[in-house]
N, C-alpha and C positions, 0 to 999 in steps of 0.2 A: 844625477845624469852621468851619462858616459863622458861627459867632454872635460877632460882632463890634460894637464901640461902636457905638452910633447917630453919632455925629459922624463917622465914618468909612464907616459906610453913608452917612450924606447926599453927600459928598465923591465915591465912589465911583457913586450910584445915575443921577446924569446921564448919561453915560456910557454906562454900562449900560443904561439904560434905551432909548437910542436904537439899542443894538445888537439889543436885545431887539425890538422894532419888524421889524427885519428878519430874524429867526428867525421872529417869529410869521408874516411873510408867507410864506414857502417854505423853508422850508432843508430840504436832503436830511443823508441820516447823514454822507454825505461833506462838505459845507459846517460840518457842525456840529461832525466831526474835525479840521477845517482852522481854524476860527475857535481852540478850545481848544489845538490847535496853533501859533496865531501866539502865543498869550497866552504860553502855558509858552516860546514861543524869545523873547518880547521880554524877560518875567524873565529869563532865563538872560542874554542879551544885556547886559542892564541890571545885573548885579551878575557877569558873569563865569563862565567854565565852566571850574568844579572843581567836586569829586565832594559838595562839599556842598551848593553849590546846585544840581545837579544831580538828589541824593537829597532838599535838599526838594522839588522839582516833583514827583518821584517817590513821596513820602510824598502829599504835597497830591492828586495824582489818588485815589491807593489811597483817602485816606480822603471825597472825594469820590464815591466810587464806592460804598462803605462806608456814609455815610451817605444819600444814594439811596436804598437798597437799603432800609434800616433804615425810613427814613420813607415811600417811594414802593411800592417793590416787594412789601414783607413783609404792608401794608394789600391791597394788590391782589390778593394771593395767598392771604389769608385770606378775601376776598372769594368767589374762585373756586372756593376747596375747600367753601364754603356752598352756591355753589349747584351746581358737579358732584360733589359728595362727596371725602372725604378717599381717596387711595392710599395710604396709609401704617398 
């Protein structure tokens, strides 16, 4: 999960924050696959490719994608079934 110490968000948030900058200007779905894709090969890169750290990048996405979902997607879609009615 994202929820990490604040001394390590701060550490982290400079960084970030200036990649972030260039997402908000234009980034296509392909740019935004490619950025998440350089991260996960510099980890791999950075601590070696066996199948564990391998399967944490692999965990780390799933539950990225998982928590999205959870926080972004599931408000959105409760939103829509309000105003076009439930199909279910």
């Amino acid at each position: 999960m994202p929820y990490i110490k604040k001394e390590n968000r701060e550490r982290l948030d400079v960084p970030l924050n200036q990649l972030c900058i260039e997402i908000k200007k234009q980034c296509t779905p392909g740019e935004l696959n490619y950025i998440i894709t350089m991260l996960c090969r510099q980890y791999l890169e950075s601590r070696g490719k066996n199948y564990t750290h391998i399967n944490d990048i692999i965990g780390v996405l799933e539950c990225c994608k998982k928590e999205f979902y959870r926080r972004i997607v599931g408000p959105y879609e409760d939103i829509k079934i309000i105003e076009n009615g439930d199909c279910y």
